[in-house]
TORKOL-4160 file (C-alpha; in steps of 0.2 Angstrom, whole numbers, padded with zeros to 4 digits, m for minus):
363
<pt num="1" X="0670" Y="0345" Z="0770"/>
<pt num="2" X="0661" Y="0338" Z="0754"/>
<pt num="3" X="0656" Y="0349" Z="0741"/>
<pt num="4" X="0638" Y="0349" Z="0743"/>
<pt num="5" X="0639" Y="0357" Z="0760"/>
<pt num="6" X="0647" Y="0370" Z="0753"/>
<pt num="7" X="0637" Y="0387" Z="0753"/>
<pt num="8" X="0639" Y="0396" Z="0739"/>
<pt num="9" X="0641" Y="0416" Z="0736"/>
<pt num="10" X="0649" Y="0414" Z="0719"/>
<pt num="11" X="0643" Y="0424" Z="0703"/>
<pt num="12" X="0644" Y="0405" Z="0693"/>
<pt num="13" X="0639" Y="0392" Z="0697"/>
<pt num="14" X="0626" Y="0399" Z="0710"/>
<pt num="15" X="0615" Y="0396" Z="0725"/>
<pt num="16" X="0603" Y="0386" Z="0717"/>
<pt num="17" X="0582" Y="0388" Z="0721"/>
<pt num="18" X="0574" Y="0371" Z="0725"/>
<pt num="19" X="0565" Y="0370" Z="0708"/>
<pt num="20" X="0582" Y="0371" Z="0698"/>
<pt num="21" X="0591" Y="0358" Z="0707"/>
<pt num="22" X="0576" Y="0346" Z="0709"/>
<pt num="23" X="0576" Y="0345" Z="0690"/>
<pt num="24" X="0595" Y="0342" Z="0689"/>
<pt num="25" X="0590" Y="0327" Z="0698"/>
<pt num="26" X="0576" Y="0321" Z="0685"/>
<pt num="27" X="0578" Y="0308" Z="0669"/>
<pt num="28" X="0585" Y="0319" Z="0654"/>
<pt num="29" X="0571" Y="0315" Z="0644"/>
<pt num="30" X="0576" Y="0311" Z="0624"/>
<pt num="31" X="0577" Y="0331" Z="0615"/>
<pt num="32" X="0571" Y="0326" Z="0595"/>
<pt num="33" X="0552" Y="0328" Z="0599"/>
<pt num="34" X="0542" Y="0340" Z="0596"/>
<pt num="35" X="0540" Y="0343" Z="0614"/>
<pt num="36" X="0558" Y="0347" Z="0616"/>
<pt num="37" X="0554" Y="0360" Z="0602"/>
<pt num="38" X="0541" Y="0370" Z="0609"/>
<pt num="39" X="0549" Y="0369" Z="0626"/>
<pt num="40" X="0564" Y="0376" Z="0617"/>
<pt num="41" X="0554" Y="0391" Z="0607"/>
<pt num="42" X="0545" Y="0395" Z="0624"/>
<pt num="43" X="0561" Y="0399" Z="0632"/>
<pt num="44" X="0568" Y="0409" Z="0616"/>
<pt num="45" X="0553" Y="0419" Z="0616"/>
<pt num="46" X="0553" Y="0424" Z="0636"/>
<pt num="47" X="0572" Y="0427" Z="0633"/>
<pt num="48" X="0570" Y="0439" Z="0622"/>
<pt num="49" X="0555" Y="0446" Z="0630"/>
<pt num="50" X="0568" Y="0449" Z="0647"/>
<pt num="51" X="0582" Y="0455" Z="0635"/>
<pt num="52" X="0569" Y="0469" Z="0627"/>
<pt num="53" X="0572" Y="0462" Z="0609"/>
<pt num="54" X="0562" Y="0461" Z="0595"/>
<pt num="55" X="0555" Y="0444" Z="0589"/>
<pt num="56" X="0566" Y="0445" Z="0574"/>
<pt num="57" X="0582" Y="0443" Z="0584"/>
<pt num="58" X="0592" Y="0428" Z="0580"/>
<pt num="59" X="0596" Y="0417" Z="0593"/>
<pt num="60" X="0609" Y="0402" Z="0594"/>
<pt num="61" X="0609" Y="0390" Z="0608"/>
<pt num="62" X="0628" Y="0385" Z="0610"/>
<pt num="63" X="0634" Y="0369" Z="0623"/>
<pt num="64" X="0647" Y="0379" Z="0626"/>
<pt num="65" X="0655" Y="0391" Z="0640"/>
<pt num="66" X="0654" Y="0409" Z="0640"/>
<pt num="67" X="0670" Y="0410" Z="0632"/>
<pt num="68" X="0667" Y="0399" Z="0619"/>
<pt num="69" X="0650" Y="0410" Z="0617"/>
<pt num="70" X="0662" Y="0425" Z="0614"/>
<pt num="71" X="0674" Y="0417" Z="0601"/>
<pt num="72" X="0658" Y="0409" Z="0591"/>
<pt num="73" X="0651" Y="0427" Z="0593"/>
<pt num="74" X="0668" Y="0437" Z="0586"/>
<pt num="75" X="0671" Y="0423" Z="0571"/>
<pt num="76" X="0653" Y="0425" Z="0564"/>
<pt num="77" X="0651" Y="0443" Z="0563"/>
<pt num="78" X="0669" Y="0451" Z="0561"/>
<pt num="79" X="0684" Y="0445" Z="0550"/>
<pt num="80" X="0705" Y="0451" Z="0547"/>
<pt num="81" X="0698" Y="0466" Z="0536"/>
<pt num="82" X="0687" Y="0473" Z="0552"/>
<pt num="83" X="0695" Y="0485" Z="0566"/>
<pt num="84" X="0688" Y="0481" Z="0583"/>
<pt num="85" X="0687" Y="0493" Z="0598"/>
<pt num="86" X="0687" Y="0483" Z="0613"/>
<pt num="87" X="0685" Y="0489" Z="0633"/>
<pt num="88" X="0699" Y="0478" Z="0642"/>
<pt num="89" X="0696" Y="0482" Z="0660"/>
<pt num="90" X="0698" Y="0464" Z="0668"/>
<pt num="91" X="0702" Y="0446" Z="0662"/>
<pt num="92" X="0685" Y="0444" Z="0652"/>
<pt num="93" X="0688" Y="0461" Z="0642"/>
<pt num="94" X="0706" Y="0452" Z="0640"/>
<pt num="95" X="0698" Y="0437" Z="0636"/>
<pt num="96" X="0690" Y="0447" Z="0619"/>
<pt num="97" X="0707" Y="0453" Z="0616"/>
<pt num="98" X="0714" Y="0435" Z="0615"/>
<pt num="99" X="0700" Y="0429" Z="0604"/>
<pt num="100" X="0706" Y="0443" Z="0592"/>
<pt num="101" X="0721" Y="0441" Z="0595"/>
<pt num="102" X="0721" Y="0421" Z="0591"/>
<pt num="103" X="0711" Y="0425" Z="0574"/>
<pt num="104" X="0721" Y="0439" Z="0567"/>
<pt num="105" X="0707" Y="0452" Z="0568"/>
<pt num="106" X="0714" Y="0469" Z="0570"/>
<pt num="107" X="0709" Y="0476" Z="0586"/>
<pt num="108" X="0713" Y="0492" Z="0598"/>
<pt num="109" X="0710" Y="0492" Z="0615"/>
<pt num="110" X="0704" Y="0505" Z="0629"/>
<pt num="111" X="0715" Y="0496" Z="0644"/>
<pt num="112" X="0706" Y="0501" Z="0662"/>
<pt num="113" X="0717" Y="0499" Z="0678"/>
<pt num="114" X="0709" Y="0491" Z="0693"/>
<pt num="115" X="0698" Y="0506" Z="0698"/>
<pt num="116" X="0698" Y="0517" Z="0685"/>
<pt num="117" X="0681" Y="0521" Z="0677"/>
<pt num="118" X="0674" Y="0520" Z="0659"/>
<pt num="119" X="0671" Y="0536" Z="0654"/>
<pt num="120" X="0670" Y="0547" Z="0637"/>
<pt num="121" X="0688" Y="0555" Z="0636"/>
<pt num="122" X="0693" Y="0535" Z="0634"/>
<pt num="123" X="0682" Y="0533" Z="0619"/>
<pt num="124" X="0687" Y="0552" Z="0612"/>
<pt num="125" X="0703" Y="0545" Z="0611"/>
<pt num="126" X="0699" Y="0533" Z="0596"/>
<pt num="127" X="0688" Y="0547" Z="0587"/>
<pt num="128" X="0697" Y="0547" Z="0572"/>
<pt num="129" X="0703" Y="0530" Z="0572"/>
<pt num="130" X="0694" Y="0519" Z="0559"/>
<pt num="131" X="0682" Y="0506" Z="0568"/>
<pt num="132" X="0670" Y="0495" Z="0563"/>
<pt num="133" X="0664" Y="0487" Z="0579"/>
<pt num="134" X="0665" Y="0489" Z="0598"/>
<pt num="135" X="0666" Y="0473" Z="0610"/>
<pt num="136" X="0664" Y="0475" Z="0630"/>
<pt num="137" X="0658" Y="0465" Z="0643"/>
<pt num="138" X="0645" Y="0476" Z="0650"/>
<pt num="139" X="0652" Y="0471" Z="0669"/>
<pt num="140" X="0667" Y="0465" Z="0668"/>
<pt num="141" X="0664" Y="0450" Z="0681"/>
<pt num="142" X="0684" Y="0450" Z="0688"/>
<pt num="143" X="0682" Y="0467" Z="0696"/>
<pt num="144" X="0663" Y="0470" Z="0695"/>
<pt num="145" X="0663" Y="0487" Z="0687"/>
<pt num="146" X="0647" Y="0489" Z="0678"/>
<pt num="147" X="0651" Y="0501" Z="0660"/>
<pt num="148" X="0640" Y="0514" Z="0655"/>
<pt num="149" X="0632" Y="0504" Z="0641"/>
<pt num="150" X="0624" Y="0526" Z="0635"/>
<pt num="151" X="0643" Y="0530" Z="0633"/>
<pt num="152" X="0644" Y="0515" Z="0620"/>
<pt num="153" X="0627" Y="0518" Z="0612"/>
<pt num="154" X="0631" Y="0534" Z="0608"/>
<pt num="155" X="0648" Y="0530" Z="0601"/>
<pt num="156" X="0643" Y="0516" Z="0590"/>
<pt num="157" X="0627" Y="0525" Z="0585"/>
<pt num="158" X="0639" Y="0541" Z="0579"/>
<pt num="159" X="0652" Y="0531" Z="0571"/>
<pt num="160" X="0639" Y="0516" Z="0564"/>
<pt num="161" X="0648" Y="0506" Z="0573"/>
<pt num="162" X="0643" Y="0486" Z="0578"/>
<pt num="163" X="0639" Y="0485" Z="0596"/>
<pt num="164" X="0644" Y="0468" Z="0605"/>
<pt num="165" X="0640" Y="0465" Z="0621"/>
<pt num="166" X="0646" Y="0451" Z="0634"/>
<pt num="167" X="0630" Y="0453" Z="0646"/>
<pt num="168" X="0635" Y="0435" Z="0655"/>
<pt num="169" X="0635" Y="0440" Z="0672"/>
<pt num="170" X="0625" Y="0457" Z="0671"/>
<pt num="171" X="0609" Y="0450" Z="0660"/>
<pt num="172" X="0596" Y="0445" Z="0672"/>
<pt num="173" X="0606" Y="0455" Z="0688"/>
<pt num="174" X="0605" Y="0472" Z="0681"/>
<pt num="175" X="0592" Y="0479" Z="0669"/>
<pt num="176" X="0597" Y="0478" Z="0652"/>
<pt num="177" X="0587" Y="0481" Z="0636"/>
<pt num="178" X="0597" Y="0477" Z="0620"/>
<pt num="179" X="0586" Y="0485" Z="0607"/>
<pt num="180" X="0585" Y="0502" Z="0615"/>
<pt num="181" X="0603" Y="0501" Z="0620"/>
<pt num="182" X="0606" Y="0498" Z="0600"/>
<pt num="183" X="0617" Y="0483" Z="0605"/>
<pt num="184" X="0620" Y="0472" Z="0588"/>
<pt num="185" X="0625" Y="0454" Z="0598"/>
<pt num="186" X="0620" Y="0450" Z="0617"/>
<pt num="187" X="0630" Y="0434" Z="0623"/>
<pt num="188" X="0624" Y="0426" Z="0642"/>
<pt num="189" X="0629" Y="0409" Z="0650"/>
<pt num="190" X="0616" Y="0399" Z="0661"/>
<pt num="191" X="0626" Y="0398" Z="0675"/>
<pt num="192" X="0625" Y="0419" Z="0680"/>
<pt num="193" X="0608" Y="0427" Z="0682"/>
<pt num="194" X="0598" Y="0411" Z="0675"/>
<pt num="195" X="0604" Y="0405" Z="0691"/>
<pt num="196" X="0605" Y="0386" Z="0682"/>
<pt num="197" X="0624" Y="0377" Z="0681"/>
<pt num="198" X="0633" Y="0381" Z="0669"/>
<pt num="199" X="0635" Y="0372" Z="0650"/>
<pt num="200" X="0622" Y="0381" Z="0640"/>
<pt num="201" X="0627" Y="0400" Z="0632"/>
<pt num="202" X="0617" Y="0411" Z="0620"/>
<pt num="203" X="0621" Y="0421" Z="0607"/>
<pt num="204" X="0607" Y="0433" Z="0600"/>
<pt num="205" X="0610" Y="0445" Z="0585"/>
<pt num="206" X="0598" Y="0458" Z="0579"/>
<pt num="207" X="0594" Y="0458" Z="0561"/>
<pt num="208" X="0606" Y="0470" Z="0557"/>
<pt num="209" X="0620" Y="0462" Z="0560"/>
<pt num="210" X="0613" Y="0444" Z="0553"/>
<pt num="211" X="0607" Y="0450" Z="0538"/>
<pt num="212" X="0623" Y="0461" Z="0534"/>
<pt num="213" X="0635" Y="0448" Z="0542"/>
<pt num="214" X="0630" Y="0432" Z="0547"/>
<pt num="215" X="0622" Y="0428" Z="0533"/>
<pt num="216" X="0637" Y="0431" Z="0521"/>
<pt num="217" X="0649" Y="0426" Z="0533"/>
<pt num="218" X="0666" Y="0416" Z="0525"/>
<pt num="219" X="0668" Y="0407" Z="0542"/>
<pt num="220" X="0675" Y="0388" Z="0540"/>
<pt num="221" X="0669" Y="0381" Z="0556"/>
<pt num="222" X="0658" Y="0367" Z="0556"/>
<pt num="223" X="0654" Y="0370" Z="0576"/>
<pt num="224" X="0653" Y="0387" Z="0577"/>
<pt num="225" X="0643" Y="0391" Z="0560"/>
<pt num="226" X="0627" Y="0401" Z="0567"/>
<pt num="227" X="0619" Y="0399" Z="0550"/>
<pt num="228" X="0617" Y="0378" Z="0555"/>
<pt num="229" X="0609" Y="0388" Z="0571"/>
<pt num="230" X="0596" Y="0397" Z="0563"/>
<pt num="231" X="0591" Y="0384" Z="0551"/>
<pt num="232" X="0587" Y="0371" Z="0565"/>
<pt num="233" X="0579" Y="0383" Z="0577"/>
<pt num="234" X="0564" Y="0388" Z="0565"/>
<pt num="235" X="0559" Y="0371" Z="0575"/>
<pt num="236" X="0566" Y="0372" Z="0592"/>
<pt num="237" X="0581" Y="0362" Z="0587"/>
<pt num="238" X="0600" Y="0363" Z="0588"/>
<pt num="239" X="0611" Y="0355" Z="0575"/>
<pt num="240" X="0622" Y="0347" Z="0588"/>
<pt num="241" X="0615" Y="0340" Z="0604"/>
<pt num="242" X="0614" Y="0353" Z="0618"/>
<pt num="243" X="0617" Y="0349" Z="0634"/>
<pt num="244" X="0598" Y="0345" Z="0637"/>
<pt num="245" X="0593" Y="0346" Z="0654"/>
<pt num="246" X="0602" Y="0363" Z="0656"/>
<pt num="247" X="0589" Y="0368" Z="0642"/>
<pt num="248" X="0574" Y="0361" Z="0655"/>
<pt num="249" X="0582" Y="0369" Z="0667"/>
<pt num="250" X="0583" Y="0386" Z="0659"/>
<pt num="251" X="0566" Y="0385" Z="0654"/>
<pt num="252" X="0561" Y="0383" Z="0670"/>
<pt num="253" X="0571" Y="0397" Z="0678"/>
<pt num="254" X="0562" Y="0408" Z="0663"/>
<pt num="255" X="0545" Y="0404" Z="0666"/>
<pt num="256" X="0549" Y="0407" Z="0686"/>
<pt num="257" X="0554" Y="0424" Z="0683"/>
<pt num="258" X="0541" Y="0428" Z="0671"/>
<pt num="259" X="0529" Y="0422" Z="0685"/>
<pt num="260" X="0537" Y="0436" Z="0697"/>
<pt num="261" X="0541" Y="0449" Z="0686"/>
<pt num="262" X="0558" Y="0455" Z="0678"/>
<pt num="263" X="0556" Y="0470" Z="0689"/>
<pt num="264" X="0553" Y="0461" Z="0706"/>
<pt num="265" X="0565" Y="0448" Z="0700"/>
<pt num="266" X="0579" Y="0462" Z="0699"/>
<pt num="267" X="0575" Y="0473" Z="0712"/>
<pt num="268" X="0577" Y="0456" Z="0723"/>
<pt num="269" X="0594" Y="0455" Z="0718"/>
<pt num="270" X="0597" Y="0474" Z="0718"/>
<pt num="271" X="0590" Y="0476" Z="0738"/>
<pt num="272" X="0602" Y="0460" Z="0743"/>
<pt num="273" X="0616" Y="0470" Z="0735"/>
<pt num="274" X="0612" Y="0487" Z="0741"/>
<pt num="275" X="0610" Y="0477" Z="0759"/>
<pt num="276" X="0627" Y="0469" Z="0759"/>
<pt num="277" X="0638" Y="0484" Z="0753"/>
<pt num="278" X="0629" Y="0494" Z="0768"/>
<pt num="279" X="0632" Y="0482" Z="0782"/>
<pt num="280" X="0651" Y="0478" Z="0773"/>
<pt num="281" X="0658" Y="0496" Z="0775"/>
<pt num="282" X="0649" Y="0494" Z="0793"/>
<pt num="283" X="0659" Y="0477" Z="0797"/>
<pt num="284" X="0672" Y="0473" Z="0789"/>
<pt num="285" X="0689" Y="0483" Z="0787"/>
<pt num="286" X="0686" Y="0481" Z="0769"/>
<pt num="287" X="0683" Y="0494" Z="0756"/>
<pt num="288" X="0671" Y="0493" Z="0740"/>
<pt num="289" X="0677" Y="0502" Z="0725"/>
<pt num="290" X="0669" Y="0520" Z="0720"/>
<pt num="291" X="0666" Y="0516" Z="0701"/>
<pt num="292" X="0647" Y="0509" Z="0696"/>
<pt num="293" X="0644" Y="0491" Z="0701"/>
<pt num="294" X="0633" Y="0479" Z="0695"/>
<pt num="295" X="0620" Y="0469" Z="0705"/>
<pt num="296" X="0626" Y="0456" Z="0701"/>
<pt num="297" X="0643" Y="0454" Z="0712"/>
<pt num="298" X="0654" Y="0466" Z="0726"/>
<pt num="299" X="0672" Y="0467" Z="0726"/>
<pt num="300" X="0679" Y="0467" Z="0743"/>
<pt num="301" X="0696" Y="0478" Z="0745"/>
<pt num="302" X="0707" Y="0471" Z="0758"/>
<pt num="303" X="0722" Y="0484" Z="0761"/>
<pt num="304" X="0734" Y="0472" Z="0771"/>
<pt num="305" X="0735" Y="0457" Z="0757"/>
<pt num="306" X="0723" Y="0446" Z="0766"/>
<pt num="307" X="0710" Y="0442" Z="0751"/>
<pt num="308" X="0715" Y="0424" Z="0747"/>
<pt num="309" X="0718" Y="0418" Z="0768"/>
<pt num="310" X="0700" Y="0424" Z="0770"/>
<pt num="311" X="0693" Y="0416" Z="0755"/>
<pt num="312" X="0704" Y="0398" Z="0760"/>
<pt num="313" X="0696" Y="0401" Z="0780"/>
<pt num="314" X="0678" Y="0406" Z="0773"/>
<pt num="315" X="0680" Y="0388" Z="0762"/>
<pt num="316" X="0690" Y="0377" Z="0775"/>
<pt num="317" X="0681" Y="0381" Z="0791"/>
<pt num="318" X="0666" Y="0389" Z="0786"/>
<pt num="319" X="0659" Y="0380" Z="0770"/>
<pt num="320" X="0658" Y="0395" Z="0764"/>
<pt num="321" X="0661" Y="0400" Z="0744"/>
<pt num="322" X="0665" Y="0416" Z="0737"/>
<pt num="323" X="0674" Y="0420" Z="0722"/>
<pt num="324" X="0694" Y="0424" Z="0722"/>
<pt num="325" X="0700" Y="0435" Z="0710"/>
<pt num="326" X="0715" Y="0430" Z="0698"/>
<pt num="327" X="0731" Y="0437" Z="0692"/>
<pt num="328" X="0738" Y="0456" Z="0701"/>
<pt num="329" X="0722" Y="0456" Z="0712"/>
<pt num="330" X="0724" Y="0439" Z="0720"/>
<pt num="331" X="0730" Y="0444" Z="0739"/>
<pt num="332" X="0718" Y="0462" Z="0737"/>
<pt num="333" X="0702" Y="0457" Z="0731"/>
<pt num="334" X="0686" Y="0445" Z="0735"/>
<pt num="335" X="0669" Y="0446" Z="0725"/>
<pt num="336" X="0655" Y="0441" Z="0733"/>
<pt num="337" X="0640" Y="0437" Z="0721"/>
<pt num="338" X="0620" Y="0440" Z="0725"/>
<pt num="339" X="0612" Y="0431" Z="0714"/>
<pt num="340" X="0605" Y="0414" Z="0714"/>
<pt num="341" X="0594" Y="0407" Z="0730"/>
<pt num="342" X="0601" Y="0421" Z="0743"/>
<pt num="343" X="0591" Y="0435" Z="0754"/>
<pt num="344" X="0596" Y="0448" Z="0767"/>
<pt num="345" X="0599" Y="0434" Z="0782"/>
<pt num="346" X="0612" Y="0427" Z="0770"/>
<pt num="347" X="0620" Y="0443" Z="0769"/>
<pt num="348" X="0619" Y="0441" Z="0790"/>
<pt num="349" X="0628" Y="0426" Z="0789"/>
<pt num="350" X="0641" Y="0429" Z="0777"/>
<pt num="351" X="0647" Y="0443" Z="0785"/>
<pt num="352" X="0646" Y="0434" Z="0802"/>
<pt num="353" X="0659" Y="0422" Z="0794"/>
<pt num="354" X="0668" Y="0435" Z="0785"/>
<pt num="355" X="0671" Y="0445" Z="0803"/>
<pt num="356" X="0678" Y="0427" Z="0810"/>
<pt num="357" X="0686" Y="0423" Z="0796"/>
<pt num="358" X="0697" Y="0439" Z="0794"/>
<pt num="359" X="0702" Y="0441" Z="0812"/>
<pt num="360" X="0709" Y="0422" Z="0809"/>
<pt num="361" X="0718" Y="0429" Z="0794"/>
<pt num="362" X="0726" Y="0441" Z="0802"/>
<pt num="363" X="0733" Y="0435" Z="0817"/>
């Protein structure tokens, strides 16, 4: 089966609409023009507009993964002599843990076992410890757990603590509203609720944080230094060239949401979600965790150790794509995404695959 026929029901790259992909398909036009510049500022100012941010936020357009979003993100605002509280409930929490970890910046973490719930006595925990920032990953994509971002709030806003929140695959699946959450640095990749593919990640810092951080910043990187940003995007430029027709693309996906309506755009997603969890627990002998999920993806429990046969049937006979899950959880859990071009008779379909496709892995 070629990968084009593939269906996808992945949380990155996803399901494309018809508008996206036609444009992937287009000339990449030449980005040093001041067309190119305004379309740039036209997308910063609707993705702030959809992240509830004021004006003044700072953002930097980085050709780079999420992951190397994150470690641009830690190495611009935090140095050895902070102390960082990070949520590690997954392999992305992990993931701020290695980036610490690689850097020699001092870190603590609250570890989360599959299954077990963010919740205030894990942040009493570290009430006296000295802190000067907080890093999650507001759902942590590897299990789907969607963090209460008040629980945060209110302990970085006691303590005066820097908020930074990886939002990749929760912005534009859940609602999320950085300034009212008092969040100090939002980082999201194209590739999750932008529903374009992947190359393109943002990082957006409020003024606080800039002015006290950024701008003073010791950082050696000539890459990663967000000040070279800032400078070049007073007129719609990067300093190094972006991956280009990701940025058309991303405009495009903007402007199309805009069109419907952050709050019909979400409660699309939300409905196709709600839908599929419903009909899953009817259909499958599968079980979706209790904790709070995000729109954005459903991890599937399978108690007999069946996850990764079902996902290899589902790809092999099917053309089917959802996302396996890494490391302890590899034979347990699948995560099946609902963003991107998919509706309720998708979710019909699916789980019409799924049915086969786990009565094959059982024999």
């Amino acid at each position: 089966m070629g990968m084009s026929a593939v269906r996808l029901f992945t949380v990155g790259p996803v399901e494309m609409r018809d508008e996206i992909r036609e444009l992937g398909g287009a000339a990449v036009p030449y980005f040093r023009t001041p067309e190119f510049s305004e379309m740039m500022l036209d997308s910063d100012r609707l993705l702030k507009k959809m992240m509830g941010t004021a004006e003044t936020s700072q953002s930097i357009y980085l050709t780079a993964s999420g992951s190397g979003a994150m470690e641009a993100a830690v190495l611009n605002c935090f140095t050895a002599e902070d102390r960082l509280l990070i949520v590690n409930g997954g392999s992305f929490g992990q993931r701020f843990v290695d980036i610490c970890h690689t850097h020699g910046i001092p870190y603590e973490e609250i570890r989360l076992s599959f299954g077990e719930v963010l919740s205030e006595k894990h942040l009493a925990a570290f009430a006296d410890t000295p802190l000067t920032g907080v890093l999650v990953n507001i759902d942590e994509t590897s299990t789907g757990q969607l963090y209460d971002i008040r629980l945060l709030t209110d302990f970085c806003r006691r303590r005066g603590l820097y908020l930074m929140v990886d939002a990749i695959s929760s912005f534009l699946c859940d609602p999320y509203e950085m300034d009212r959450s008092g969040v100090d640095v939002t980082i999201i990749s194209s590739q999750k609720g932008l529903c374009v593919p992947p190359g393109m990640s943002v990082v957006v810092l409020n003024r606080r944080i800039w002015e006290a951080r950024v701008e003073n910043s010791a950082l050696r990187s000539l890459y990663f230094d967000f000040r070279a940003y800032a400078a070049d995007f007073k007129r719609g430029q990067t300093p190094f060239t972006p991956a280009v027709g990701i940025c058309v693309q991303m405009h495009r996906a903007l402007r199309l949401i805009d069109e419907q309506g952050l709050e019909a755009y979400l409660a699309h997603i939300a409905q196709v979600a709600r839908d599929f969890r419903q009909k899953a627990a009817r259909r499958l002998p599968v079980r979706v965790p209790e904790y709070p999920l995000s729109n954005a993806i459903t991890p599937l429990v399978f108690a007999q150790g069946e996850a990764y046969r079902v996902f290899e049937i589902l790809k092999g006979s099917y053309g089917v794509m959802v996302n396996p899950t890494g490391g302890a959880l590899h034979d347990k859990v699948l995560r099946v995404a609902h963003i991107g071009k998919t509706d309720v008779k998708d979710n019909d379909f699916l789980l019409d695959c799924m049915e086969k496709a786990i009565r094959q892995a059982q024999k």
